[in-house]
C-alpha positions, 0 to 999 in steps of 0.5 A, spaced: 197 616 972 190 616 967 185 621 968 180 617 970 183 614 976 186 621 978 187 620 986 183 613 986 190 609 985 196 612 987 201 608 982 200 602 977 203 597 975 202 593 968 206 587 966 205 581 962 200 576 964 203 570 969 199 563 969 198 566 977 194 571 974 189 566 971 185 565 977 185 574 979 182 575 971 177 569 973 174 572 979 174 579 976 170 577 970 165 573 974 164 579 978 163 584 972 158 579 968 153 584 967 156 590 965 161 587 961 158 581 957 155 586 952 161 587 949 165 582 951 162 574 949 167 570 952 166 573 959 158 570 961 156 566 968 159 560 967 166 563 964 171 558 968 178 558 971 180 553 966 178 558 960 181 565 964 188 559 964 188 557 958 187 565 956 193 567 959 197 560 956 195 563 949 197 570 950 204 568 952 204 565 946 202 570 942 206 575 945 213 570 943 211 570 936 210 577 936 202 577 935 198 581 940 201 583 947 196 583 953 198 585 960 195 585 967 193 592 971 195 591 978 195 597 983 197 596 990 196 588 990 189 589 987 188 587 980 184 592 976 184 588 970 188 588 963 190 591 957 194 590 950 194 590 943 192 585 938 191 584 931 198 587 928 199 587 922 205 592 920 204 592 912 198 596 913 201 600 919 194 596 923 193 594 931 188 593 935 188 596 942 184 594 948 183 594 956 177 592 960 177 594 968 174 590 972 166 592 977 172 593 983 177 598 979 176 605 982 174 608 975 169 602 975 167 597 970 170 599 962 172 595 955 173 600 950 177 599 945 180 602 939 183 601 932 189 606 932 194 607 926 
């Protein structure tokens, strides 16, 4: 369990994104507009179910050809919002991670993300 959520979430579950996840990552985006979109551009006022659909369409094919892998965060039935890696490029020993926790997790809106070597 993460730090940040100590006693606010008793276990969590993260698996790769499913096309049913496509209408959960809509609503959170929508309600995390205005602490979100600063960092993240895609996720504005007019963000569509379409557009959260075809996200997770594209990230099941990354993750087939073994380029960038994003999962769902989901405790009890809720979902808290995602996380992966992207960017990979192994000769340069380089990836990007990433997460973005949605206004309704329990840590409350968050999208750090990070280089790592």
């Amino acid at each position: 369990m993460f730090d940040g959520l100590r006693g606010a979430v008793s276990a969590c579950t993260i698996r790769p994104y499913q096309q049913g996840d496509a209408e959960h990552l809509h609503a959170a985006a929508l309600e995390s507009v205005a602490e979100i979109s600063p960092w993240l551009g895609w996720c504005h006022s007019r963000y569509s179910l379409d557009e959260a659909q075809e996200w997770v369409a594209a990230q099941q094919d990354l993750a087939k050809q073994r380029l960038a892998f994003a999962f769902a965060i989901w405790s009890e039935g809720r979902y808290l919002g995602g996380c992966g890696i992207n960017q990979i490029n192994g000769p340069n020993r380089y990836v990007r991670a990433f997460y973005a926790a949605a206004s309704t997790c329990p840590a409350g809106p968050q999208t750090p993300s990070c280089s790592a070597c």
